[in-house]
PQR file of N, CA, C, O and H, with PARSE charges and radii, in Angstrom:
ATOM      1  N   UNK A   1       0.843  -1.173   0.000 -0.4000 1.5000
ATOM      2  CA  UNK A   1       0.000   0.000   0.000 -0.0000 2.0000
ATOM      3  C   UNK A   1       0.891   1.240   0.000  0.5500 1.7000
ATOM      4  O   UNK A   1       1.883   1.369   0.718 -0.5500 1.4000
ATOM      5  N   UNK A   2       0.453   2.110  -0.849 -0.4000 1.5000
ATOM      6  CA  UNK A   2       1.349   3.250  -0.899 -0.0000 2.0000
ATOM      7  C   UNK A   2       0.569   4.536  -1.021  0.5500 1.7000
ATOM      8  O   UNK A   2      -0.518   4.420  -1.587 -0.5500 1.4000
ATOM      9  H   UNK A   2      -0.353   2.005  -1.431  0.4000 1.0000
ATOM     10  N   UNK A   3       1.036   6.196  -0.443 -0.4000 1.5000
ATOM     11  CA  UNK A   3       0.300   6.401  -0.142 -0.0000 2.0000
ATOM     12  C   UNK A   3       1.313   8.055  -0.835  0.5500 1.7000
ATOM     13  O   UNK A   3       2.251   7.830  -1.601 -0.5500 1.4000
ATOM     14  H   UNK A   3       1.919   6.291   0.017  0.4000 1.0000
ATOM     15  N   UNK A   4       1.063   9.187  -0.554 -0.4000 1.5000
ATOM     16  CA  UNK A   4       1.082  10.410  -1.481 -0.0000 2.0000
ATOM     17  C   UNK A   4       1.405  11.198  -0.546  0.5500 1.7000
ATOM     18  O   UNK A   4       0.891  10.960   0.547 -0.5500 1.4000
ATOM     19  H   UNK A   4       0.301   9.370   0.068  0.4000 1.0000
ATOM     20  N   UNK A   5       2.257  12.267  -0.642 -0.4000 1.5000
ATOM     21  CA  UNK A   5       2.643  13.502   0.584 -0.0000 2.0000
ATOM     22  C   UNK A   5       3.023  14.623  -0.666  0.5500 1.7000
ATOM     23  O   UNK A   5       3.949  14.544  -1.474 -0.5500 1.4000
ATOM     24  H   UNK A   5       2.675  12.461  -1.530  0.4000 1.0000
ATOM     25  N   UNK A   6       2.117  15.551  -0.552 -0.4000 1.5000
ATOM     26  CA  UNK A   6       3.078  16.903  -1.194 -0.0000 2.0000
ATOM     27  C   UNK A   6       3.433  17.486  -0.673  0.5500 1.7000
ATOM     28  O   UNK A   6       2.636  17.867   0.184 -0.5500 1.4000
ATOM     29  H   UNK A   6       1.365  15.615   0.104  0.4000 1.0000
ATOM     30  N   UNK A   7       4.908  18.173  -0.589 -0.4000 1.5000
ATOM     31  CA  UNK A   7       5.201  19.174   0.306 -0.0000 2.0000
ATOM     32  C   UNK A   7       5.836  20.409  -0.507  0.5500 1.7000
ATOM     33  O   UNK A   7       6.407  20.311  -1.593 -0.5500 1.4000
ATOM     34  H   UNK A   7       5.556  17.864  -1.285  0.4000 1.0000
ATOM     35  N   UNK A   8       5.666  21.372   0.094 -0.4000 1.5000
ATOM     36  CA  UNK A   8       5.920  22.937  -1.115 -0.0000 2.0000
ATOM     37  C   UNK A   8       6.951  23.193  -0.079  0.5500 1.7000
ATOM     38  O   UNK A   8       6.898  22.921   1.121 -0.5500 1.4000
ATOM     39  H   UNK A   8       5.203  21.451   0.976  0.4000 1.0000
ATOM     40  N   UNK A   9       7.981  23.816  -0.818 -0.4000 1.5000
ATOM     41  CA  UNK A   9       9.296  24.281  -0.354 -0.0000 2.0000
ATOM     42  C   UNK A   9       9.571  25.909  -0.340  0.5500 1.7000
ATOM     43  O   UNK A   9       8.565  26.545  -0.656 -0.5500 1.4000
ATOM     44  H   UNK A   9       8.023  24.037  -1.792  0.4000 1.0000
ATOM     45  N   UNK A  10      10.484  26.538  -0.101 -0.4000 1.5000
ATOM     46  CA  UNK A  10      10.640  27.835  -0.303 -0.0000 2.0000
ATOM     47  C   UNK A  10      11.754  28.027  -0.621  0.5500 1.7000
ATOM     48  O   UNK A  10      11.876  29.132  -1.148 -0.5500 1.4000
ATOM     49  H   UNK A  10      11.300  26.021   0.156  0.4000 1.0000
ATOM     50  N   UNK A  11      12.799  27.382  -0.546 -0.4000 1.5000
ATOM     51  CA  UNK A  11      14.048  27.182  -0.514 -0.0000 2.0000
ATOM     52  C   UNK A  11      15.138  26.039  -1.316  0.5500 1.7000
ATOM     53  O   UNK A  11      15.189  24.845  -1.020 -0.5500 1.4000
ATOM     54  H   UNK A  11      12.700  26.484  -0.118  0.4000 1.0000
ATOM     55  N   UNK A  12      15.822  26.583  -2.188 -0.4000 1.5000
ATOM     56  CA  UNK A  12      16.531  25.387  -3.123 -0.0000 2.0000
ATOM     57  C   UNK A  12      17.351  24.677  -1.585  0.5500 1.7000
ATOM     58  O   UNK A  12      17.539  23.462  -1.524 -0.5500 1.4000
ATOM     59  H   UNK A  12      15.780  27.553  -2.428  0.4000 1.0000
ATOM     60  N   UNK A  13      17.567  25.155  -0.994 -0.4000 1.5000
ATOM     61  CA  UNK A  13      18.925  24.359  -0.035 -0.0000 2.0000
ATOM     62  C   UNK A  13      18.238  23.399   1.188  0.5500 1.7000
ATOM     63  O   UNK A  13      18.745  22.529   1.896 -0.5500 1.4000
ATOM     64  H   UNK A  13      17.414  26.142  -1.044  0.4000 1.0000
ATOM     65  N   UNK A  14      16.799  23.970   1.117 -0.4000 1.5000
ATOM     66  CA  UNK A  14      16.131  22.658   1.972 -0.0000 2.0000
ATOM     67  C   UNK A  14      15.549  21.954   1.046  0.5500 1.7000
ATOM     68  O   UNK A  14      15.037  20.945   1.528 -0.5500 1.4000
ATOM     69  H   UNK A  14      16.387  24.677   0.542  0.4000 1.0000
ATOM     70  N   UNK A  15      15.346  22.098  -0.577 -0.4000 1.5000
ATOM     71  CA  UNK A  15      15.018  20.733  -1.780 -0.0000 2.0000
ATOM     72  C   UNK A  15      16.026  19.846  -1.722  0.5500 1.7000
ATOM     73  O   UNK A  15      15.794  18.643  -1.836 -0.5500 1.4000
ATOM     74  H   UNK A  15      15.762  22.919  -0.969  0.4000 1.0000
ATOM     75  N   UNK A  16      17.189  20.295  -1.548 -0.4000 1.5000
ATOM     76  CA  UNK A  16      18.201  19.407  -1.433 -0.0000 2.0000
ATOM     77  C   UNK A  16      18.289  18.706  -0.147  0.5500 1.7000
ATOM     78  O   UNK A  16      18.177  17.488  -0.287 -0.5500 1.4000
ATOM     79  H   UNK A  16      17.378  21.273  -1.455  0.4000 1.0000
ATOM     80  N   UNK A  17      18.448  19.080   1.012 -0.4000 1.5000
ATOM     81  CA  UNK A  17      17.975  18.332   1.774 -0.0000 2.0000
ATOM     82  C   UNK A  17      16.881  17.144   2.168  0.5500 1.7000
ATOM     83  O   UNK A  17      16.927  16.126   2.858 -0.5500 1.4000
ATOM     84  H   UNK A  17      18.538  20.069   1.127  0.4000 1.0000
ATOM     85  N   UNK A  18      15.914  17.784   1.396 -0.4000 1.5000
ATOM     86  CA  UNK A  18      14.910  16.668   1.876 -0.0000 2.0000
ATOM     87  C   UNK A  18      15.262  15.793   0.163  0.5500 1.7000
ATOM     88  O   UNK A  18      15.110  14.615   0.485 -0.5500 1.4000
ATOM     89  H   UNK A  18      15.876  18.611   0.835  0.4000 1.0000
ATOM     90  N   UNK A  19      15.375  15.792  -0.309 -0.4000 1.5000
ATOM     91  CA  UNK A  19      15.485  14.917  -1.897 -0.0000 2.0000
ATOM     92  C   UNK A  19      17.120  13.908  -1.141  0.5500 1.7000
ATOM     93  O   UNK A  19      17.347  12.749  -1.490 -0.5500 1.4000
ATOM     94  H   UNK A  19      15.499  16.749  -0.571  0.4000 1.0000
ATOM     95  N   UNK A  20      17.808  14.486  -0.376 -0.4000 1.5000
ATOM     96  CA  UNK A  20      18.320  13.698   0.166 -0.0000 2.0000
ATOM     97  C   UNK A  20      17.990  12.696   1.286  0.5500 1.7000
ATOM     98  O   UNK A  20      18.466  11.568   1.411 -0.5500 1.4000
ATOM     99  H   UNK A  20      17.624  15.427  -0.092  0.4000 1.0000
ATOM    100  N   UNK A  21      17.054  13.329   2.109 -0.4000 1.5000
ATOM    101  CA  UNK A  21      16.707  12.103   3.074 -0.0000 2.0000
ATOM    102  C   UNK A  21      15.655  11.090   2.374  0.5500 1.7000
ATOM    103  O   UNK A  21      15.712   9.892   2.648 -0.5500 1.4000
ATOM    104  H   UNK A  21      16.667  14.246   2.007  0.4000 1.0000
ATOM    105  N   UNK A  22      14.552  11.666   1.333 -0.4000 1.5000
ATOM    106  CA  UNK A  22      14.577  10.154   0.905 -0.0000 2.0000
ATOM    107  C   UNK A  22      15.066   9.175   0.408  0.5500 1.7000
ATOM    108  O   UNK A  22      14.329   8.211   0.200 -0.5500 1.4000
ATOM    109  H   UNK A  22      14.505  12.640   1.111  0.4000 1.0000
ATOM    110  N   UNK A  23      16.400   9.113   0.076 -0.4000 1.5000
ATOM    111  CA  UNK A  23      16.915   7.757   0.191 -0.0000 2.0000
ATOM    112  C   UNK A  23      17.095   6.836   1.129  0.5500 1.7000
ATOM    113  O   UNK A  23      17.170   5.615   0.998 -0.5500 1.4000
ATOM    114  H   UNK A  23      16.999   9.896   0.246  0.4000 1.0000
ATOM    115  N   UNK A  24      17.202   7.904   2.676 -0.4000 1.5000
ATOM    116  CA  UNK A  24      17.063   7.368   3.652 -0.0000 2.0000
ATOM    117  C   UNK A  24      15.822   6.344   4.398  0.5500 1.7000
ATOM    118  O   UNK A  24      16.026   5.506   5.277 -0.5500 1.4000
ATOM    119  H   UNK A  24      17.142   8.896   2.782  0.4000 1.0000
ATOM    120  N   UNK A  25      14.661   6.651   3.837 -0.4000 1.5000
ATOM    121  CA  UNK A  25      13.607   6.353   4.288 -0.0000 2.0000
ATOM    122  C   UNK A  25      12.710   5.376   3.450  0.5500 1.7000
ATOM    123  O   UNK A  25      11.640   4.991   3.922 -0.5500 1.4000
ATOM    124  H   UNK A  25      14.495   7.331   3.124  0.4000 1.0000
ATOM    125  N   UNK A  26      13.245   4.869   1.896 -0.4000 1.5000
ATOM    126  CA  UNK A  26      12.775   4.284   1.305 -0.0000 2.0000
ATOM    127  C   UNK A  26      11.466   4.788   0.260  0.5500 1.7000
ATOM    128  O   UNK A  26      10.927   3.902  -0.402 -0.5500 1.4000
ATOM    129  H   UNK A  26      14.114   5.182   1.513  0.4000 1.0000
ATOM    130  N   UNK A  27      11.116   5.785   0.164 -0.4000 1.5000
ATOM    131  CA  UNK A  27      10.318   6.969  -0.081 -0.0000 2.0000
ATOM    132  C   UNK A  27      10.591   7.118  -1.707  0.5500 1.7000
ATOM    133  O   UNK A  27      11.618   6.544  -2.070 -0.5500 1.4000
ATOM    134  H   UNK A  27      11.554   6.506   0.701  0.4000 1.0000
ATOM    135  N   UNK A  28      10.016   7.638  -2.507 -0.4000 1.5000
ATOM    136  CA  UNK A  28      10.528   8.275  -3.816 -0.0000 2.0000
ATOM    137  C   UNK A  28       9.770   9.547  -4.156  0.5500 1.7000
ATOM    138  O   UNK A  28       8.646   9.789  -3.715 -0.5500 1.4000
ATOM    139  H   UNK A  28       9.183   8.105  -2.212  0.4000 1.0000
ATOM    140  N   UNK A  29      10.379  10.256  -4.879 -0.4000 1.5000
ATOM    141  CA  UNK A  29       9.772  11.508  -5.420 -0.0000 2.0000
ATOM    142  C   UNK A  29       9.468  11.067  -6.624  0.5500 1.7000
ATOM    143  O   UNK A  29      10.289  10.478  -7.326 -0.5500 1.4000
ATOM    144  H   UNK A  29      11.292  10.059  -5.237  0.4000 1.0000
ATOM    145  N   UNK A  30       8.035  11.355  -7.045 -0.4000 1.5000
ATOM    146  CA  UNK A  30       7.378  11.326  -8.550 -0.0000 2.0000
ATOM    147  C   UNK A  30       7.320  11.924  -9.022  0.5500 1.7000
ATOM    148  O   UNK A  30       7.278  11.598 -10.208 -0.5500 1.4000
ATOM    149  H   UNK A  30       7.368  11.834  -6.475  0.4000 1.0000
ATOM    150  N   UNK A  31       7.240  13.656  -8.688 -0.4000 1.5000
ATOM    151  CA  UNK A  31       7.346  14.768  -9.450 -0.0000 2.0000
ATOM    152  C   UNK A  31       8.432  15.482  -8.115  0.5500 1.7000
ATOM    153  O   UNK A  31       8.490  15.332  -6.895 -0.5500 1.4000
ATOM    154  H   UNK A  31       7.274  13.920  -7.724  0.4000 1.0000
ATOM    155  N   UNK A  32       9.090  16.190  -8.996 -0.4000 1.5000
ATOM    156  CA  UNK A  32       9.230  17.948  -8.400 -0.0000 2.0000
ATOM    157  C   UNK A  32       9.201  18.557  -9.328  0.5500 1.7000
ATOM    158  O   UNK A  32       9.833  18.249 -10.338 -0.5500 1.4000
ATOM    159  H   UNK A  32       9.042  16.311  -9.988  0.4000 1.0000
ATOM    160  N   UNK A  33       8.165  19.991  -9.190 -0.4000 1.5000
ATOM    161  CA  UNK A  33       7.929  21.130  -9.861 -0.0000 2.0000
ATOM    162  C   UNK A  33       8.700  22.293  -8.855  0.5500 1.7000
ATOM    163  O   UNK A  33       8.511  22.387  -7.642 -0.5500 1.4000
ATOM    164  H   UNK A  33       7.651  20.242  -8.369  0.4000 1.0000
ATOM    165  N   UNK A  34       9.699  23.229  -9.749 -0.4000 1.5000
ATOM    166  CA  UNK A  34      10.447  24.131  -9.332 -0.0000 2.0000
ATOM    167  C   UNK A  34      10.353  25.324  -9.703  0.5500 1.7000
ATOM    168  O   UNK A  34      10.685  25.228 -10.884 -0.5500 1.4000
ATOM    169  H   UNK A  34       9.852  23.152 -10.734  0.4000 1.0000
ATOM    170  N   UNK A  35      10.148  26.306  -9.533 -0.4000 1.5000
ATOM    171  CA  UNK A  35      10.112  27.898 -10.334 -0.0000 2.0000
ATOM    172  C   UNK A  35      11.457  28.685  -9.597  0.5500 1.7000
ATOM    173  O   UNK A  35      11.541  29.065  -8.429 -0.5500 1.4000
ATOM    174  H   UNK A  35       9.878  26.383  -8.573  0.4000 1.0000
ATOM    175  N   UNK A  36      12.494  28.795 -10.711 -0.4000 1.5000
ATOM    176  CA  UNK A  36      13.724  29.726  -9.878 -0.0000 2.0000
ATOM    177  C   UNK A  36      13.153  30.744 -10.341  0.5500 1.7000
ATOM    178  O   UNK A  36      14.039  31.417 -10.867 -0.5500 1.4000
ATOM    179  H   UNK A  36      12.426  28.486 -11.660  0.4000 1.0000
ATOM    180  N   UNK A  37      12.340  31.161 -10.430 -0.4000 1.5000
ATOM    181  CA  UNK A  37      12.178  32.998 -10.867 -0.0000 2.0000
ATOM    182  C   UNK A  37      12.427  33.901  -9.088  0.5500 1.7000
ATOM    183  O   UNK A  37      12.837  33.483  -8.005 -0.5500 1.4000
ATOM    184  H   UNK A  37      11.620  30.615 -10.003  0.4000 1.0000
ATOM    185  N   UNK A  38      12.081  34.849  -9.422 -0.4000 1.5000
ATOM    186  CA  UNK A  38      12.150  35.857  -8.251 -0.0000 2.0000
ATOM    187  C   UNK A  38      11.768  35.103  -6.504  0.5500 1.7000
ATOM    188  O   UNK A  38      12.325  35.076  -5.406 -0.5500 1.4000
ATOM    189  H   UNK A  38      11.748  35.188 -10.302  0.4000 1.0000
ATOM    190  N   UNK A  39      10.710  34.667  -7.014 -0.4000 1.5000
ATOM    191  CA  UNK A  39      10.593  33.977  -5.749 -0.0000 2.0000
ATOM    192  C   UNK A  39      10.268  32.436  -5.952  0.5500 1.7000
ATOM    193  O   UNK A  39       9.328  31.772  -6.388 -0.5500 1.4000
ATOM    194  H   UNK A  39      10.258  34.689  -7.905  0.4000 1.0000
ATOM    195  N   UNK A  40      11.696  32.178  -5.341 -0.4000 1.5000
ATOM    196  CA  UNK A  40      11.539  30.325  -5.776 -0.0000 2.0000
ATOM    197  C   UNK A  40      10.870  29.959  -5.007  0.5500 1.7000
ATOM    198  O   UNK A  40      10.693  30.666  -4.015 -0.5500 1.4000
ATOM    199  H   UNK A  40      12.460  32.718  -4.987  0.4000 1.0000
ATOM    200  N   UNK A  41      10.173  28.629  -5.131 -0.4000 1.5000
ATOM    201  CA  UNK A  41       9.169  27.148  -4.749 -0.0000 2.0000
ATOM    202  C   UNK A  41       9.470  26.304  -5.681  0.5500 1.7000
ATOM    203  O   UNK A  41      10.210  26.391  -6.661 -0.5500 1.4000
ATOM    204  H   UNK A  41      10.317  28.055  -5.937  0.4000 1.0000
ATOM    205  N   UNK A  42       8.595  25.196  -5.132 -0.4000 1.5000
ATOM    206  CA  UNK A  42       9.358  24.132  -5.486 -0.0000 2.0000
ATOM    207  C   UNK A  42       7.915  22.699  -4.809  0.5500 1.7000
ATOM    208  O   UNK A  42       7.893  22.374  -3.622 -0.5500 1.4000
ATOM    209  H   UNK A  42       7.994  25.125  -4.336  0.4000 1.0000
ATOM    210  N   UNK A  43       7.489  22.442  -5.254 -0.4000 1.5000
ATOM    211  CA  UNK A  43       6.525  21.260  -4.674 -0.0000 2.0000
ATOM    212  C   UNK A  43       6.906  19.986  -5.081  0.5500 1.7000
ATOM    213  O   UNK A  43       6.795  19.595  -6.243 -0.5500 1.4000
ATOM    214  H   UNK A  43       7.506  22.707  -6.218  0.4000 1.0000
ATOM    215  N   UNK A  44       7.395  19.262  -4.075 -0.4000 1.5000
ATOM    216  CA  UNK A  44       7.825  17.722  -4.593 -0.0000 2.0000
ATOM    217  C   UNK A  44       6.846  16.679  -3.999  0.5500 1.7000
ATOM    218  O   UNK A  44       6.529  16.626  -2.811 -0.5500 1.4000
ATOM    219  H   UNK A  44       7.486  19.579  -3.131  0.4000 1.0000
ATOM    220  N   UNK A  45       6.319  15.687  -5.181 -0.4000 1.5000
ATOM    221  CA  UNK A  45       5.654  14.522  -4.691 -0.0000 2.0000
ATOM    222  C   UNK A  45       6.172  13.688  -4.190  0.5500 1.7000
ATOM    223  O   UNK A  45       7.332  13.524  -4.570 -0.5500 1.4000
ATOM    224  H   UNK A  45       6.576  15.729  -6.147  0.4000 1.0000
ATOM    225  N   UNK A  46       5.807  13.009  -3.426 -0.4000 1.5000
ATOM    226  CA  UNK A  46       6.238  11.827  -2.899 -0.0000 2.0000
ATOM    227  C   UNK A  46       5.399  10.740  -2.387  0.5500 1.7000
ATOM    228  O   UNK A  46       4.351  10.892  -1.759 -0.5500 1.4000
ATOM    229  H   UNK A  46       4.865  13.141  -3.117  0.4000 1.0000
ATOM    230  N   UNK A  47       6.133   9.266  -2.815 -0.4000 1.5000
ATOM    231  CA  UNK A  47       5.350   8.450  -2.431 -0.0000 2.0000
ATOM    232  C   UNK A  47       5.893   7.514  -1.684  0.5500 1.7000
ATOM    233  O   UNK A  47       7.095   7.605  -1.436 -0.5500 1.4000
ATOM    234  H   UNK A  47       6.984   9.142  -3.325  0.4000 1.0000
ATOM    235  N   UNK A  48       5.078   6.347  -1.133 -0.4000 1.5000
ATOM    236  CA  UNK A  48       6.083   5.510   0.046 -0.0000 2.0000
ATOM    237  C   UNK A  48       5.076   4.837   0.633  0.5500 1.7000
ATOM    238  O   UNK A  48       3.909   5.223   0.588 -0.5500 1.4000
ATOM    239  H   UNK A  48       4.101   6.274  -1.335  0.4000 1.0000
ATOM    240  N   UNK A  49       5.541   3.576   1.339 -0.4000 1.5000
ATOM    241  CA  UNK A  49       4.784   2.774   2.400 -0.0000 2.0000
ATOM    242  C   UNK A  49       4.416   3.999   3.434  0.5500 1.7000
ATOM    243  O   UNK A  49       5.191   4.932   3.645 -0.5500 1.4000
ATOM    244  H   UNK A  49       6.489   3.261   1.376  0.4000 1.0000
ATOM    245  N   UNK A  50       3.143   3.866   4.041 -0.4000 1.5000
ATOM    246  CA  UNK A  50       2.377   4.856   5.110 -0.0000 2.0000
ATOM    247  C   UNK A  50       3.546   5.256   6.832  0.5500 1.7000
ATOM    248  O   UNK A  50       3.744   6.297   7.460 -0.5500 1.4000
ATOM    249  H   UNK A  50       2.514   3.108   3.871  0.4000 1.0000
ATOM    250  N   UNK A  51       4.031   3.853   7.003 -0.4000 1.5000
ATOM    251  CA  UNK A  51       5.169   4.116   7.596 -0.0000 2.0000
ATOM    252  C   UNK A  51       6.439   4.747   7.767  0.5500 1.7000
ATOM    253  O   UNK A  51       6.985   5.122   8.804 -0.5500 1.4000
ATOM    254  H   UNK A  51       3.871   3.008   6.493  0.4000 1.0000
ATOM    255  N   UNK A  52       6.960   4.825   6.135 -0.4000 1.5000
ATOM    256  CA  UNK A  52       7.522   5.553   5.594 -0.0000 2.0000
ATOM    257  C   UNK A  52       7.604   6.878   5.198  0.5500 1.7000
ATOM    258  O   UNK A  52       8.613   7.553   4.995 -0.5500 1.4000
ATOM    259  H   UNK A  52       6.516   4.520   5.292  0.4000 1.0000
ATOM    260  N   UNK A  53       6.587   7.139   5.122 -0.4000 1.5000
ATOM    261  CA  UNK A  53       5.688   8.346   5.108 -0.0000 2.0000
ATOM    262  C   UNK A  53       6.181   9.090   6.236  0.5500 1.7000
ATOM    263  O   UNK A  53       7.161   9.835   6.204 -0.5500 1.4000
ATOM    264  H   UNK A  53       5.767   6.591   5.288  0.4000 1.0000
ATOM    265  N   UNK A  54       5.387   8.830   7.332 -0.4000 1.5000
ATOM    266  CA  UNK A  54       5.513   9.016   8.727 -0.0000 2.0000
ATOM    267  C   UNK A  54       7.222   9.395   9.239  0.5500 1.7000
ATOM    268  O   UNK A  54       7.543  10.372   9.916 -0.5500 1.4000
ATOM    269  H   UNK A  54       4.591   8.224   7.359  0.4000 1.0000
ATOM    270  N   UNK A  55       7.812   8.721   8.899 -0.4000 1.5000
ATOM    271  CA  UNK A  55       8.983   8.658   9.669 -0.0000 2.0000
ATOM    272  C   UNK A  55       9.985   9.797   8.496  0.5500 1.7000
ATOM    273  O   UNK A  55      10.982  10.292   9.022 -0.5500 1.4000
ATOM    274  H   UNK A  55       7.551   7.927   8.349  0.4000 1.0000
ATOM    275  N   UNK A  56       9.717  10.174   7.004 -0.4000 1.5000
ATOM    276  CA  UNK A  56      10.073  11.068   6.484 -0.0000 2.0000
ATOM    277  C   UNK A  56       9.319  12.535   6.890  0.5500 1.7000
ATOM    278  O   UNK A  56      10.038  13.504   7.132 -0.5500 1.4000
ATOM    279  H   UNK A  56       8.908   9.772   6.577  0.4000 1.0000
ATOM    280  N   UNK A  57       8.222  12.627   6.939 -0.4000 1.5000
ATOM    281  CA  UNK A  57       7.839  13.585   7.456 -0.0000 2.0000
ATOM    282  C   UNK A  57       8.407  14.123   8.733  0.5500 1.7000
ATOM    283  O   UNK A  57       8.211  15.320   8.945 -0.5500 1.4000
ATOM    284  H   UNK A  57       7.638  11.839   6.743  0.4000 1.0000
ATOM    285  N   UNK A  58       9.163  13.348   9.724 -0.4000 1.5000
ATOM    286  CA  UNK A  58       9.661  13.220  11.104 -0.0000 2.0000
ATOM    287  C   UNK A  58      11.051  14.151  10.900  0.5500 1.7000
ATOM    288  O   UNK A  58      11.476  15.220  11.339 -0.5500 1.4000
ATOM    289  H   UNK A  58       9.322  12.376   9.552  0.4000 1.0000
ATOM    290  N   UNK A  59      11.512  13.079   9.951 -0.4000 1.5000
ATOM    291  CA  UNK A  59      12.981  13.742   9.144 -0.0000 2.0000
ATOM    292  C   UNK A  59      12.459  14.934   8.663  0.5500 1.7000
ATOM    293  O   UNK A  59      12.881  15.818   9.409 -0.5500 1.4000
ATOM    294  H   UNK A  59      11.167  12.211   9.594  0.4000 1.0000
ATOM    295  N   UNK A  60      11.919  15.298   7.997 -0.4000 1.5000
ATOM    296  CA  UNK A  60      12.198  16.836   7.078 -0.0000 2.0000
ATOM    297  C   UNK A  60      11.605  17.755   7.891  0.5500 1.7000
ATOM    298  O   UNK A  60      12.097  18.875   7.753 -0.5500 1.4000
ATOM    299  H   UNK A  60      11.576  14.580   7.391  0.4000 1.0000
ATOM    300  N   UNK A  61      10.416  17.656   8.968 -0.4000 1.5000
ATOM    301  CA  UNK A  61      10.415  18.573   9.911 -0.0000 2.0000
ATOM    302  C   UNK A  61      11.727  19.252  10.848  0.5500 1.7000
ATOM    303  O   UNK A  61      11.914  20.463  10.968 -0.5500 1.4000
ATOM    304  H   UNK A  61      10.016  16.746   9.080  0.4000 1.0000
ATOM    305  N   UNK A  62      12.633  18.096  11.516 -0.4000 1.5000
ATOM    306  CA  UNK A  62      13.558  18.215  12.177 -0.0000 2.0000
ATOM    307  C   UNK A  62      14.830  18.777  11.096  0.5500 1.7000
ATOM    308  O   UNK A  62      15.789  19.270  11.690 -0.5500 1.4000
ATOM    309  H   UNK A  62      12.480  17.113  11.419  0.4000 1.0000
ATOM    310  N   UNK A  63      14.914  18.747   9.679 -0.4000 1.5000
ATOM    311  CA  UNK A  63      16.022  19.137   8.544 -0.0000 2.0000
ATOM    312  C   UNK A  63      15.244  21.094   8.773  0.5500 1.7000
ATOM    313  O   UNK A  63      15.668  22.102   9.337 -0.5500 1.4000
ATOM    314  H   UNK A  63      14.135  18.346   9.196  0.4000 1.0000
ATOM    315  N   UNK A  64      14.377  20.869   8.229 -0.4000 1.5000
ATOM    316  CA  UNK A  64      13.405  22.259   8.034 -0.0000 2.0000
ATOM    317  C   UNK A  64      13.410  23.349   9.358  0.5500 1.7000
ATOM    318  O   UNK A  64      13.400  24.573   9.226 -0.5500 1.4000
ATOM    319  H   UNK A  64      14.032  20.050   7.770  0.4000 1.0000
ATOM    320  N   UNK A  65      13.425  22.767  10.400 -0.4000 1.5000
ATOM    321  CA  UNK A  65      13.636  23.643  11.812 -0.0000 2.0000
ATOM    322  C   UNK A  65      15.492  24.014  11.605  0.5500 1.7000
ATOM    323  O   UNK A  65      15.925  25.157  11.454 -0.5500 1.4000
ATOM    324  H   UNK A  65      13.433  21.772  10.508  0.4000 1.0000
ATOM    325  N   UNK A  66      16.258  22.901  11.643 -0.4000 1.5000
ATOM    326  CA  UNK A  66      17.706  23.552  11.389 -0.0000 2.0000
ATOM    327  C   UNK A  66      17.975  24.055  10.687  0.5500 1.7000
ATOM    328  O   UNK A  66      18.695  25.019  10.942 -0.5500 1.4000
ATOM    329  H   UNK A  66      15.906  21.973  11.765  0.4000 1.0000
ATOM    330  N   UNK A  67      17.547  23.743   9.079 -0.4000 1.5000
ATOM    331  CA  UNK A  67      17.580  24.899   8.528 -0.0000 2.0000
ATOM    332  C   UNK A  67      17.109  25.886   8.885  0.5500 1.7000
ATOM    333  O   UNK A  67      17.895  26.311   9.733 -0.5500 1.4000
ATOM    334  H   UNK A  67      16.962  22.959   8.872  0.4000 1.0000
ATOM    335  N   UNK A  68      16.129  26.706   8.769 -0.4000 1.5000
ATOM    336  CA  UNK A  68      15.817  27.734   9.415 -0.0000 2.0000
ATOM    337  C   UNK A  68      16.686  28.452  10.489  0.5500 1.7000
ATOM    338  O   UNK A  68      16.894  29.665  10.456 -0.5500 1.4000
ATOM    339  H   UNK A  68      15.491  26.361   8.080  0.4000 1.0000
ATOM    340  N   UNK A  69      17.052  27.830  11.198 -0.4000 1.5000
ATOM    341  CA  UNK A  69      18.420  28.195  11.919 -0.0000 2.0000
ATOM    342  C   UNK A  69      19.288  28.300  11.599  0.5500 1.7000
ATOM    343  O   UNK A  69      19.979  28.962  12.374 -0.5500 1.4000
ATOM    344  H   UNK A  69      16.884  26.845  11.225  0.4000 1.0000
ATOM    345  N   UNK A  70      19.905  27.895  10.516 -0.4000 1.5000
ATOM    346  CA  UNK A  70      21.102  27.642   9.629 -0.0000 2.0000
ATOM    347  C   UNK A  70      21.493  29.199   9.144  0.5500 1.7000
ATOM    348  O   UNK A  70      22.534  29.843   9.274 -0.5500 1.4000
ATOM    349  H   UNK A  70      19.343  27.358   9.886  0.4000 1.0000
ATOM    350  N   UNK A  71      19.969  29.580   8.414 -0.4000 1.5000
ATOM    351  CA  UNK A  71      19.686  30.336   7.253 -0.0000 2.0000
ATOM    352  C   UNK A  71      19.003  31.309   7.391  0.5500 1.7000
ATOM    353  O   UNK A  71      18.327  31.750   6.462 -0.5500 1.4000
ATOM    354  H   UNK A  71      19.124  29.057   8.307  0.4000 1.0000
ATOM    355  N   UNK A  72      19.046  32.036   8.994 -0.4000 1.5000
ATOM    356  CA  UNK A  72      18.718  33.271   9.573 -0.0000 2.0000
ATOM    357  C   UNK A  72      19.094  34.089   9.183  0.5500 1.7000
ATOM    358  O   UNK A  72      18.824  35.186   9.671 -0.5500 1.4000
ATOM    359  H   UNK A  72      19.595  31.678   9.749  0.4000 1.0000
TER
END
């Protein structure tokens, strides 16, 4: 069973981050849509066992808070 997470970004340096932890988690991205114009975003799909899910979402919250700290 597999299951769908979109998450919208604001930032190229936390896309990279999180496009990196899913390898960690077993997870894949099906799309990312990116706009570098003036004000970048970036929405990446993702899909994964529901567990998987869960425990990436865990990860990119805790990536997304340090960043933010990082990048004050």
């Amino acid at each position: 069973m597999s299951e769908r997470l979109e998450l919208p970004l604001h930032d190229q340096r936390a896309l990279a981050k999180v496009l990196t932890a899913l390898t960690r988690t077993g997870c894949t991205a099906t799309s990312v849509r990116a706009n570098f114009g003036d004000n970048y975003s970036a929405v990446i799909t993702i899909e994964g066992a529901p567990l998987n899910l869960r425990r990436l979402t865990a990860m990119i919250s805790r990536l997304i808070s340090t960043h933010q700290e990082e990048y004050r």
